[in-house]
N, C-alpha and C positions, 0 to 999 in steps of 0.2 A: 834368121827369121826374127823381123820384131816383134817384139810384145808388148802387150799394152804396160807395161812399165817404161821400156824405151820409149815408145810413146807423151806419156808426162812429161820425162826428162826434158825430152825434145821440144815441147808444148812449154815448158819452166824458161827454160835455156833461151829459146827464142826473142831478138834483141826486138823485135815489134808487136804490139800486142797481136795477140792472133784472134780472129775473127770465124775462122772455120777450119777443121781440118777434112783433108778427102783419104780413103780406108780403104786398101783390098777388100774383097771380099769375108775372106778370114779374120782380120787383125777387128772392121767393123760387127761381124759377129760378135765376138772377145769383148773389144767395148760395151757393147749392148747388154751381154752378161754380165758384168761387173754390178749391175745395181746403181754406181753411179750418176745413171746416164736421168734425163730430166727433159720436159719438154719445156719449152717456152712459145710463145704467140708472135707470129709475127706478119706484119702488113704489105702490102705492094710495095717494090722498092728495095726488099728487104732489110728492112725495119723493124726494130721491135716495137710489137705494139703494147700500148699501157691500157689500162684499167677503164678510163676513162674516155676512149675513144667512139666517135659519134656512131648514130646507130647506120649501119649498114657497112661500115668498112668492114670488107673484106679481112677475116682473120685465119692464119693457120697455124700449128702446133709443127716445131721442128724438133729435134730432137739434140739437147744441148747438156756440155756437161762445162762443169763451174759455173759461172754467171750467164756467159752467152757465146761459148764456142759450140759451134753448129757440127757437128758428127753427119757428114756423106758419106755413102757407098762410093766408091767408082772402081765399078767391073773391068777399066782400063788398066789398074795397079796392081803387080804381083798380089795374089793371096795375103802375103802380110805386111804389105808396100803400105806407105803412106807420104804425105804430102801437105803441107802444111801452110795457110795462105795469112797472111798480114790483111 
């Protein structure tokens, strides 16, 4: 079963920066509980958005942990499965 330690390791380790990871069920619970975890804005495109962005673009709040890896669910991965994307 991993854990959200396995997780980091994996997430450190990784030869490309990572961009998003996708989470069973369980293992994104886990994360979510840590405190860690943080939202950031982002635009069409998936994009993050900055501060200064003109009035009306389209903004949404993802759920990210370090600077800007993106935390999915996907119901399709074992309970504690994860997946890890460049």
């Amino acid at each position: 079963m991993a854990t959200v330690k396995e997780l980091g390791a994996a997430i450190a380790s990784h030869p490309q920066k990572v961009t998003a990871v996708f989470l069973g069920f369980d293992l994104w619970f886990d994360v979510l509980a840590t405190g860690k975890v943080g939202a950031k804005m982002f635009k069409k495109g998936g994009i993050p958005a900055t501060e200064d962005e003109p009035e009306g673009v389209v903004k949404i709040p993802l759920p990210v942990v370090g600077r800007d890896i993106v935390i999915c669910v996907d119901i399709t991965l074992p309970p504690d499965g994860f997946r890890i994307a460049p």
